[in-house]
NUFI-371742 format. One record per residue (C-alpha): residue number from 0; residue in three letters; x, y, z. Coordinates in steps of 0.1 Angstrom, whole numbers, plus 2048, in hexadecimal, padded with zeros to 3 digits. Layout:
BEGIN
node n NUM&res ALA&X X&Y Y&Z Z;
...
//
This chain:
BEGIN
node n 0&res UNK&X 5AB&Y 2AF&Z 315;
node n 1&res UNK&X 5C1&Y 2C0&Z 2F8;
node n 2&res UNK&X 5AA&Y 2BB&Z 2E3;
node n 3&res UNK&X 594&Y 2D5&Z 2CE;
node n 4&res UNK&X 57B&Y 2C1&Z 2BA;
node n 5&res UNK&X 565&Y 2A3&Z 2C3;
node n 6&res UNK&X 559&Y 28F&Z 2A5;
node n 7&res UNK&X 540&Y 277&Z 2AF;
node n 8&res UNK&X 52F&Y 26A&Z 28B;
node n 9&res UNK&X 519&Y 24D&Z 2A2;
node n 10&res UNK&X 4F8&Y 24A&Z 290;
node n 11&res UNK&X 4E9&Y 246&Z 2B2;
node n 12&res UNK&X 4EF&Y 250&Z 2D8;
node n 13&res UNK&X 4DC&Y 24C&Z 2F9;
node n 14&res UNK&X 4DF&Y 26B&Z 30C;
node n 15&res UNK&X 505&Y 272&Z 303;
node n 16&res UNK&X 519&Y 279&Z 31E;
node n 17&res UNK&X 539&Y 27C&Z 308;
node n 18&res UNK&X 52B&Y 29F&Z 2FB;
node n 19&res UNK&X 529&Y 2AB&Z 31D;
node n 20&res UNK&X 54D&Y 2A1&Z 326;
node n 21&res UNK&X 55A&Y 2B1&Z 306;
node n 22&res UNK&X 547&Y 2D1&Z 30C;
node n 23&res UNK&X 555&Y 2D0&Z 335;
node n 24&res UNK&X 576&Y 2D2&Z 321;
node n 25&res UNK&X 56C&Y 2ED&Z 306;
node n 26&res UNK&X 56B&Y 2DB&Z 2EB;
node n 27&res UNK&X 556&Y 2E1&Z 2CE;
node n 28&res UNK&X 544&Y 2C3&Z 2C1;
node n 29&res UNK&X 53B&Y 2B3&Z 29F;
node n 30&res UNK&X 51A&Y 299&Z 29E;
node n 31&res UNK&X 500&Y 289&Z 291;
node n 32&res UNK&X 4DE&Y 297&Z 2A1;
node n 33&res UNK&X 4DE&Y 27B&Z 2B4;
node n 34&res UNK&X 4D9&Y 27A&Z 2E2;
node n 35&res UNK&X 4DC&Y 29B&Z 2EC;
node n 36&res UNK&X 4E9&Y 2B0&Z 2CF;
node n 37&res UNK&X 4DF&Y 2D1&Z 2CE;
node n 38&res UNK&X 4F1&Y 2E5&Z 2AD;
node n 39&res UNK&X 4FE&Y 304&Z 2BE;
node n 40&res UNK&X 51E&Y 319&Z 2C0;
node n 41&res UNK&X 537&Y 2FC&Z 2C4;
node n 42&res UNK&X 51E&Y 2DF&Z 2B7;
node n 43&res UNK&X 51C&Y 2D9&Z 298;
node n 44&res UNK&X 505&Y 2BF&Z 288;
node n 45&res UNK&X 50A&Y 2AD&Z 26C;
node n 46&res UNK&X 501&Y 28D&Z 255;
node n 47&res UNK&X 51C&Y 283&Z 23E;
node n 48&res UNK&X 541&Y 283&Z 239;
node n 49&res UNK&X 540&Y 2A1&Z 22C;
node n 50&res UNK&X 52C&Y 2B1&Z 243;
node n 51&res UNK&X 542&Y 2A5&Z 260;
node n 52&res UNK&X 565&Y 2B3&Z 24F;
node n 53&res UNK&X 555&Y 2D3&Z 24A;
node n 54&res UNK&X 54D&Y 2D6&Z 268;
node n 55&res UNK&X 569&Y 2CC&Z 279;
node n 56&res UNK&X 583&Y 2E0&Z 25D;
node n 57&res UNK&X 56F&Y 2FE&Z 26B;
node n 58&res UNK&X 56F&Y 2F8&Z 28C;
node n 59&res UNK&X 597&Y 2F3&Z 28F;
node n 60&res UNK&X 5A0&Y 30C&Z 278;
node n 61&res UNK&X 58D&Y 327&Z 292;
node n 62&res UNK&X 59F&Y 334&Z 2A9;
node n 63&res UNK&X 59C&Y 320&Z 2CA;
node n 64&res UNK&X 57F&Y 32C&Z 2DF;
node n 65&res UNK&X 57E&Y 339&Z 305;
node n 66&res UNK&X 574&Y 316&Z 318;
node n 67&res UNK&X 554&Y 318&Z 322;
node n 68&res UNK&X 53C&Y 302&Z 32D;
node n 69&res UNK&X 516&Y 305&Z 31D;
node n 70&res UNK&X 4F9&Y 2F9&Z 32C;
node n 71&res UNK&X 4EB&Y 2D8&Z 325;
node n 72&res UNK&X 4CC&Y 2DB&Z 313;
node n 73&res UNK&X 4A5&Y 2D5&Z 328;
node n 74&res UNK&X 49F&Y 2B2&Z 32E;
node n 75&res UNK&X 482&Y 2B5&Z 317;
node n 76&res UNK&X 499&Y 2B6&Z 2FB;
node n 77&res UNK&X 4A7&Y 294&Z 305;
node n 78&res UNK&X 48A&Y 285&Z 30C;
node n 79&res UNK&X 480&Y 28D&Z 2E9;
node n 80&res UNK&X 49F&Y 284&Z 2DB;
node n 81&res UNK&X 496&Y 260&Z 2EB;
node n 82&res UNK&X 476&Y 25F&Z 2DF;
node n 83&res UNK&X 481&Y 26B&Z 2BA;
//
């Protein structure tokens, strides 16, 4: 729950349900393009180590943002995502 970044490097993922409880708790999020990732404000997507520390360096060195809870994207975006 104290937490500010979620770094999930997992070269595959179903639907994710781990990126919607991290984003329930405001945090900002770090992935692969993989389930239901979406880059926007507080997602950022990545492919290698480098990419990933980037990211996160950025992320925690912004200040913290209001908690807020996005939508989740349409389920045609998952579906695809699936089908991808």
């Amino acid at each position: 729950a104290d937490a500010r970044v979620l770094l999930h490097p997992s070269r595959y993922e179903g639907f994710g349900m781990v990126f919607t409880e991290a984003r329930s708790r405001g945090m900002t999020i770090v992935s692969r393009a993989v389930g239901r990732a979406i880059s926007s404000p507080g997602w950022s997507l990545g492919e290698t180590d480098v990419d990933f520390a980037a990211a996160c360096r950025s992320q925690l060195l912004a200040p913290a943002a209001p908690t807020e809870t996005p939508p989740d994207p349409p389920i045609q975006h998952t579906v695809l995502s699936y089908v991808a």
